[in-house]
C-alpha positions in Angstrom: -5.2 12.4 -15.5 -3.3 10.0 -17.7 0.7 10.4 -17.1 2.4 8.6 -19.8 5.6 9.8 -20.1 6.8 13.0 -18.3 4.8 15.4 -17.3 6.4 18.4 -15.4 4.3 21.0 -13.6 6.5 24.3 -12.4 6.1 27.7 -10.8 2.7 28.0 -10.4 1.2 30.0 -7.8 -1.6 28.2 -5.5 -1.5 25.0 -5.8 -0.1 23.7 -9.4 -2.9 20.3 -9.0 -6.2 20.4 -7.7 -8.0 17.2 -7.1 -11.6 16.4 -6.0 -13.4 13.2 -5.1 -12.4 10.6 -7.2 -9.7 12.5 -9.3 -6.1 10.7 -9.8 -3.0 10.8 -11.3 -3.2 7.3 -13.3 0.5 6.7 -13.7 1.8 4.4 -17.0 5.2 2.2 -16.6 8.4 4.4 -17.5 6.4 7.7 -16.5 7.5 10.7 -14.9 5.6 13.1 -12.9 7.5 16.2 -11.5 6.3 19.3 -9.4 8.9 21.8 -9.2 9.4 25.4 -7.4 5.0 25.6 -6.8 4.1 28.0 -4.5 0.6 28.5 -2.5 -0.3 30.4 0.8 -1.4 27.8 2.4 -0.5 23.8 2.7 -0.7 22.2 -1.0 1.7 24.5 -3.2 2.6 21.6 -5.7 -0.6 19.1 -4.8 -3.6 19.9 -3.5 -6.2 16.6 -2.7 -9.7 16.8 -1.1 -10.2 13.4 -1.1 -13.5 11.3 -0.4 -13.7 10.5 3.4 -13.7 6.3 4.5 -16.1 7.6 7.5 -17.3 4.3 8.5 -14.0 2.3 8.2 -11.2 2.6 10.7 -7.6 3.2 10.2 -7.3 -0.6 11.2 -9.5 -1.4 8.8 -8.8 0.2 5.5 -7.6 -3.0 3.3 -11.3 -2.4 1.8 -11.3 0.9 1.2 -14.4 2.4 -1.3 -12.1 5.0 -2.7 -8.7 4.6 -4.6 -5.4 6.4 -4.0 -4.9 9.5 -5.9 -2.2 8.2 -7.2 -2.9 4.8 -9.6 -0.6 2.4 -11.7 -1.7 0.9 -14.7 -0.9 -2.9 -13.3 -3.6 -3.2 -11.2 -2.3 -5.3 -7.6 1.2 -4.4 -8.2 2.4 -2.9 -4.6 3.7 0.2 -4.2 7.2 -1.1 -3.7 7.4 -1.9 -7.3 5.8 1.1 -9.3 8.0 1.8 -12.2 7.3 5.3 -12.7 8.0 8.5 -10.3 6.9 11.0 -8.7 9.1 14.0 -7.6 8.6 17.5 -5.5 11.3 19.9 -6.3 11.6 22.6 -4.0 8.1 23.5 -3.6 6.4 25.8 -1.0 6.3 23.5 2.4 4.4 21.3 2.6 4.3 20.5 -0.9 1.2 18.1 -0.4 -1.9 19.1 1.3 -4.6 16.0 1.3 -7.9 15.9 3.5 -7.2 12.5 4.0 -4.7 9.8 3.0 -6.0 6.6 4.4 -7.5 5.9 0.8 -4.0 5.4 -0.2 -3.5 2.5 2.5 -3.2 -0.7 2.0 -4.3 -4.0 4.6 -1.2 -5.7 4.2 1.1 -2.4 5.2 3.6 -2.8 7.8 2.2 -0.5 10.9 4.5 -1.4 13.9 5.2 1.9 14.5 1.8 3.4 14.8 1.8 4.2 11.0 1.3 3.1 6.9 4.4 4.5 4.8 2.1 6.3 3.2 4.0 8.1 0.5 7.2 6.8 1.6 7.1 4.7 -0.9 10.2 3.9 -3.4 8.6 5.7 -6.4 8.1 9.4 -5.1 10.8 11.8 -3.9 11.0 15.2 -1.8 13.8 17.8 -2.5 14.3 20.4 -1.4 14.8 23.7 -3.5 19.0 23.5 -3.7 18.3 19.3 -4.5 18.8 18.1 -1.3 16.5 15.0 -0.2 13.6 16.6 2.0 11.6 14.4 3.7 7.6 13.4 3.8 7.0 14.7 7.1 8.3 18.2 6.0 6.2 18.1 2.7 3.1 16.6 4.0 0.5 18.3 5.6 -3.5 16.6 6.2 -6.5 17.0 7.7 -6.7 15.9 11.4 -8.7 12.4 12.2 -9.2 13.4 15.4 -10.0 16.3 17.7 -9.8 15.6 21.6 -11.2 18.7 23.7 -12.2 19.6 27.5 -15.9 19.7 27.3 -15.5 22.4 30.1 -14.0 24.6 28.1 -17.3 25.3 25.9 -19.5 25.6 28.9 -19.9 29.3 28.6 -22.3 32.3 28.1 -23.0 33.7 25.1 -20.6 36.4 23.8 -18.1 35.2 26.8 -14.7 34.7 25.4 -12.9 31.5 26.0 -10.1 30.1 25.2 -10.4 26.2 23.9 -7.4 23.8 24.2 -7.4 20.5 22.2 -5.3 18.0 20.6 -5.3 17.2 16.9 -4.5 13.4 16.5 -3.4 12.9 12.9 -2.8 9.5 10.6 0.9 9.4 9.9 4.0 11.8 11.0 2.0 14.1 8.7 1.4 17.3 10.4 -2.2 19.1 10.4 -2.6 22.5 9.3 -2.3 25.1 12.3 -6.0 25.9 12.7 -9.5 24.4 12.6 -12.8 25.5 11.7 -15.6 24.9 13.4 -19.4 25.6 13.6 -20.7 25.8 17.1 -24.0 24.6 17.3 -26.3 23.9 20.1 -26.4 20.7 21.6 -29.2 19.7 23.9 -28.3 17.3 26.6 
């Protein structure tokens, strides 16, 4: 979706954008894109991403990522630093943003000393909250895990026996994942 000057999207219920694959906001100089007062049951009320995967390229290696950002300027190679355009969430049902993954909008050359890319912490896009107080991107921001860590020992168990699995989601950012995980439980022969 071309954004070429403002584009506002407000009170919807579910999420107000739903991307797939390749789908992006292709944001012009002087635009405005603004989700305000969304709603949605589960993580994504304003913006909802299921992006492609980078399966076969590390965290530490994403400066040649397959897949583009969601988000794109029209100056191709301009950093995110200097976009002139924005991007605002208004009070939206927590988190605002829901993406599978956001390591398609990281760049090589990304500061990570802290164990993270500033992954839409960037100057151009803005949380509020609903009374126009600045939220934050850990608040609104919700993804996929990377990865799950589990005791092996804790699936070792008849058929029909109820157990009780502990594991630790390891996500890509300060972003939080959702609360549960699905999973199919297949045999696995040794």
């Amino acid at each position: 979706m071309e954004i070429n000057d403002n584009v506002r999207f407000e009170k919807n219920t579910g999420a107000a954008v739903s991307m797939y694959g390749n789908s992006k906001f292709a944001l012009k100089e002087n635009s405005s894109l603004v989700f305000q007062e969304n709603t949605c049951s589960v993580p994504g009320g304003a913006l909802y991403v299921s992006a492609p995967s980078i399966r076969f390229a590390s965290i530490r290696a994403n400066a040649r990522n397959t897949h583009k950002c969601f988000f794109v300027y029209e100056k191709p190679g301009v950093s995110y630093n200097d976009w002139n355009t924005k991007v605002e969430f208004r009070g939206n049902g927590a988190p605002a943003v829901f993406a599978t993954t956001l390591m398609n909008c990281a760049v090589g050359s990304e500061e990570r000393s802290d164990g993270h890319n500033r992954i839409l912490e960037w100057p151009f896009v803005k949380f509020f909250y609903k009374n126009g107080s600045m939220s934050n991107v850990t608040r609104e921001v919700s993804t996929d895990p990377v990865h799950i860590t589990y005791r092996k020992t804790d699936w070792d168990v008849s058929p029909g026996q109820v157990s009780i699995i502990y594991d630790t989601l390891l996500r890509y950012g300060p972003y939080h994942p959702p609360r549960s995980v699905n999973c199919d439980v297949e045999t696995v022969l040794e």
